[in-house]
C-alpha positions in Angstrom: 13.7 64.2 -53.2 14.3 67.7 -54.5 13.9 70.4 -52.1 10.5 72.5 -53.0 9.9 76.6 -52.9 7.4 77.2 -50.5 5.5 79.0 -52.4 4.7 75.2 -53.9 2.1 74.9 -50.8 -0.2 77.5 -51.6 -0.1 75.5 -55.4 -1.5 72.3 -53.7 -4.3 74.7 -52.2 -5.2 75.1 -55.7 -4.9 72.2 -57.5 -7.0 70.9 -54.0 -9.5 73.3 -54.8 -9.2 72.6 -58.4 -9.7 68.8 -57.8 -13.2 69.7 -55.4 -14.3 71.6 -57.9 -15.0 68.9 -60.6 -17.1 66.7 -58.5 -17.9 68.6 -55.2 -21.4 66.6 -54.9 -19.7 62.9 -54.8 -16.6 64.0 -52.5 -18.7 65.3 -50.1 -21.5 61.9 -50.3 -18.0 60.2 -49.5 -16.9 61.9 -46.5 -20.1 62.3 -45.1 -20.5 58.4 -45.2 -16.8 57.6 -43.8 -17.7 60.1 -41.4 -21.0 58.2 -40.6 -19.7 55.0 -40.7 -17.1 55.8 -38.1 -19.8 57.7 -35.6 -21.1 54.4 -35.6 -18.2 52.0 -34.9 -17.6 54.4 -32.0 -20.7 54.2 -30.6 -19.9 50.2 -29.7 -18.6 49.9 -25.9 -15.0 49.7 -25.8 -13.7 48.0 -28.6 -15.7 51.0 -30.8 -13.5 53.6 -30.7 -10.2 51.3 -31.1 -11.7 50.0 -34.1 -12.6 53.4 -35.8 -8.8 54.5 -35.3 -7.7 50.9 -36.7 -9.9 51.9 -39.8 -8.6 55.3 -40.4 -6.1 54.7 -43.3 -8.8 52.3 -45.1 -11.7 55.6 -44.3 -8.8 58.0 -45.5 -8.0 56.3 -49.0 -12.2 56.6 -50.1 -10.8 60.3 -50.5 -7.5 59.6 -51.8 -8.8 57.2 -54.3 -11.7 59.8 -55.8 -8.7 62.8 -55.7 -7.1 60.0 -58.1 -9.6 59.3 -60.2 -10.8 63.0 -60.7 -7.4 64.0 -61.5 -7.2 61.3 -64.2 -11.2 63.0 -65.5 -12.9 59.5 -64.6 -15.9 59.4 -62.8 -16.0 58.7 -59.2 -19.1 55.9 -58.2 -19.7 55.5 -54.5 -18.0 51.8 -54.8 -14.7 54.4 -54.6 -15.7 54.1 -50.5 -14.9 50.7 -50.3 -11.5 51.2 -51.6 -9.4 50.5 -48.3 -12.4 47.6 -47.2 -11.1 45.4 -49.8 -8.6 42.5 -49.5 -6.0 42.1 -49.6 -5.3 45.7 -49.1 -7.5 45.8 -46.1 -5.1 43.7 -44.2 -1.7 46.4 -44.6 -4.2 49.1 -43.6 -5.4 47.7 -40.8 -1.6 47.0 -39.8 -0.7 50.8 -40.3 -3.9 51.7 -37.9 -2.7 50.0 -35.3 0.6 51.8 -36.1 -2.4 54.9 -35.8 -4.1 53.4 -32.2 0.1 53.1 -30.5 0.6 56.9 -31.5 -3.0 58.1 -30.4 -2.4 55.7 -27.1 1.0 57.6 -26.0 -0.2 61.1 -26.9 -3.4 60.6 -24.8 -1.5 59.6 -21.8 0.8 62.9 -21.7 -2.5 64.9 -20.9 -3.9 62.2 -18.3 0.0 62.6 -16.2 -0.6 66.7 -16.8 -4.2 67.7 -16.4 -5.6 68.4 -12.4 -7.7 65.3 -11.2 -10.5 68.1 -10.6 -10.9 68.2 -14.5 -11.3 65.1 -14.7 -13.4 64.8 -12.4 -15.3 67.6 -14.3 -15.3 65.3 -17.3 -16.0 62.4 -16.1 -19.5 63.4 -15.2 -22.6 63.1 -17.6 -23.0 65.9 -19.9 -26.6 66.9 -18.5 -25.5 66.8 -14.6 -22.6 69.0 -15.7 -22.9 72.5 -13.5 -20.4 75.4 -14.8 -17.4 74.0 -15.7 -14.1 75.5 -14.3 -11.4 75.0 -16.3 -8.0 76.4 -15.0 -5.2 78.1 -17.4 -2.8 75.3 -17.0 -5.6 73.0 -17.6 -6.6 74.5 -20.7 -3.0 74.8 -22.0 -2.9 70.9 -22.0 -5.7 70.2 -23.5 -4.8 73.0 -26.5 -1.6 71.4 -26.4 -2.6 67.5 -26.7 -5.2 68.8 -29.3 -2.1 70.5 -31.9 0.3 67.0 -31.3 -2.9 65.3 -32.6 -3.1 67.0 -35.4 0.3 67.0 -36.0 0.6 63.2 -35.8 -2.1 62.9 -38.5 -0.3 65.0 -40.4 2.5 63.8 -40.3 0.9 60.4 -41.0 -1.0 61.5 -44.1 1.4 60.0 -46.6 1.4 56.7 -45.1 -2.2 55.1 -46.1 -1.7 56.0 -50.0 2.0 54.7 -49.8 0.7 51.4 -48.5 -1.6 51.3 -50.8 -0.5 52.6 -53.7 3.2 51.8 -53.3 3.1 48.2 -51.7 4.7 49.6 -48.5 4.6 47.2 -45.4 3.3 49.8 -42.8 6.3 50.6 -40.8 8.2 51.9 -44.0 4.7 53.8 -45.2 5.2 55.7 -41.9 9.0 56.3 -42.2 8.5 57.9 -45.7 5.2 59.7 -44.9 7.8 61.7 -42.3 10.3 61.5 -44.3 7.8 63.5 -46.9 6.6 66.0 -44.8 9.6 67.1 -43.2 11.2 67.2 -46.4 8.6 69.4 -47.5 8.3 71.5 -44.6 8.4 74.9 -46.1 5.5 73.9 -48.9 3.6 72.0 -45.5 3.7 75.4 -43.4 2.3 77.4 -46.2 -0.4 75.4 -47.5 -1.9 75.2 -43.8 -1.2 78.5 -43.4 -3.1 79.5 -46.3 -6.0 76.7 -45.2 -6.3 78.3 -41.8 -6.3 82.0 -43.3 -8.7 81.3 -45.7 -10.9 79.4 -43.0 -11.3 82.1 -40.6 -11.5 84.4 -43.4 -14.9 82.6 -44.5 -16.1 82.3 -41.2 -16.2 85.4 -40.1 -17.6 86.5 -43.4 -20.4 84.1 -42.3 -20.5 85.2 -38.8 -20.7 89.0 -40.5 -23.6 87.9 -42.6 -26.0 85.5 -40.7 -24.2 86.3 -37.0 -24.8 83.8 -34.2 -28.4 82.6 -36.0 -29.1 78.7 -36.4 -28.4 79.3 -40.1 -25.4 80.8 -39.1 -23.8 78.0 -37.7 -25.3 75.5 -39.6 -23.4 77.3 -42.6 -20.4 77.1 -40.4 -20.5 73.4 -39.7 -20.7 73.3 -43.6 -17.5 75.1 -44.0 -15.7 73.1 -42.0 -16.9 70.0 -43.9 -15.7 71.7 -47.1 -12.7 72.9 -45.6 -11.9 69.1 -44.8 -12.0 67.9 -48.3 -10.1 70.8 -49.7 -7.0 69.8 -47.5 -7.6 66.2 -48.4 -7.9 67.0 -51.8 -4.8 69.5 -50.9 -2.8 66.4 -49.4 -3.5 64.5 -52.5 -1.8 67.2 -54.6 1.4 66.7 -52.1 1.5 63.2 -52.1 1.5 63.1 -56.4 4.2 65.2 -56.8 6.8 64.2 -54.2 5.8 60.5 -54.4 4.7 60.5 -58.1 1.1 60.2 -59.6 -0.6 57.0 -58.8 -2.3 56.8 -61.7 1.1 55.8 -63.7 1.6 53.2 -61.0 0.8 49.4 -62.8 -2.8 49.1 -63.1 -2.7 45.1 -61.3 -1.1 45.9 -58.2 -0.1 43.1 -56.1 -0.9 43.7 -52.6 -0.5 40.6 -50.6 3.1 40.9 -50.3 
């Protein structure tokens, strides 16, 4: 893997936008229905929520797939959300989501040994017998800080649904190369989100400027962040074609079960 100029990250952020763009309309039908369909897996009592983190590499490559197909000026059918429900693919997603449920499981813990028993207390009560919620510095700190390893798991995970799909990775080696990827890419990685999270804040508080704290205002907020979403999916895409290759010059009959 050559090493990449940084300024290769903001690129991404434009062939990402570049990518939305074309069909904005159908990418965002697709994540609002992953994004549906996993609200309602987690509304199931217990085994919800561990199935909706099981199903995140299959939700993730509805995205992936569409970036692929848009890039290759072919038009993208809402079938495309079923790409990671079908076998036999289904089975090495699901593998690499319960690689998903072991990381979420360990990070989730270092909070629970960290945070005061009076928070959660706090959160442990209903949300409409909640009184003023006091929330001390350290407290805070731990959440903030459980929140950004999250997000940096995911990210560092991005690669590893397309590679076991695309590439015929067994899930453990996906996730080797998908950190592998990123880290090897670090430079380009820090100034694409940099330039996501700038331009982000930037729009926002050209929103907040315009409409201020109205209903309209943040309903057109929520909508940004939607739109935000896809354009660093679409983003990721544009990483994952050129340090891993372009999918669409993979063979077109893919075999899968091995």
């Amino acid at each position: 893997m050559s090493r990449l100029p940084a300024i290769t990250g903001w690129h991404w952020i434009k062939q990402g936008f570049a990518l939305f763009r074309k069909q904005p309309a159908i990418l965002t039908m697709l994540l609002f229905a992953t994004l549906l369909m996993s609200l309602t897996l987690a509304t199931i009592p217990v085994l919800g929520q561990i199935m909706t983190m099981v199903l995140i590499p299959s939700f993730s490559m509805a995205i992936m797939q569409a970036c692929n197909l848009i890039g290759q000026d072919q038009p993208v059918t809402p079938g495309v959300l079923l790409t990671g429900f079908r076998p036999p693919a289904l089975k090495r997603l699901c593998k690499l989501g319960l690689i998903y449920l072991s990381i979420s499981i360990v990070l989730g813990l270092i909070p629970a040994f960290m945070i005061s028993p009076d928070f959660i207390k706090q959160m442990s009560v209903p949300l409409a017998e909640r009184g003023a919620i006091k929330i001390s510095p350290a407290d805070m700190q731990v959440v903030l800080l459980a929140g950004l390893l999250q997000g940096v798991a995911l990210l560092l995970m991005c690669f590893a649904p397309p590679l076991t799909y695309w590439q015929q990775m067994k899930p453990g080696k996906a996730t080797f190369y998908s950190v592998f990827g990123i880290f090897g890419a670090i430079r380009p990685f820090v100034v694409m989100l940099m330039a996501w999270t700038a331009m982000f804040f930037g729009a926002v508080l050209l929103i907040g400027m315009i409409l201020g704290s109205s209903r309209g205002g943040q309903i057109a907020v929520l909508w940004l962040m939607l739109q935000f979403m896809l354009l660093m999916q679409c983003a990721i895409f544009a990483a994952y074609r050129q340090i891993f290759g372009d999918p669409s010059l993979l063979p077109k009959q893919v075999d899968l079960s091995k």
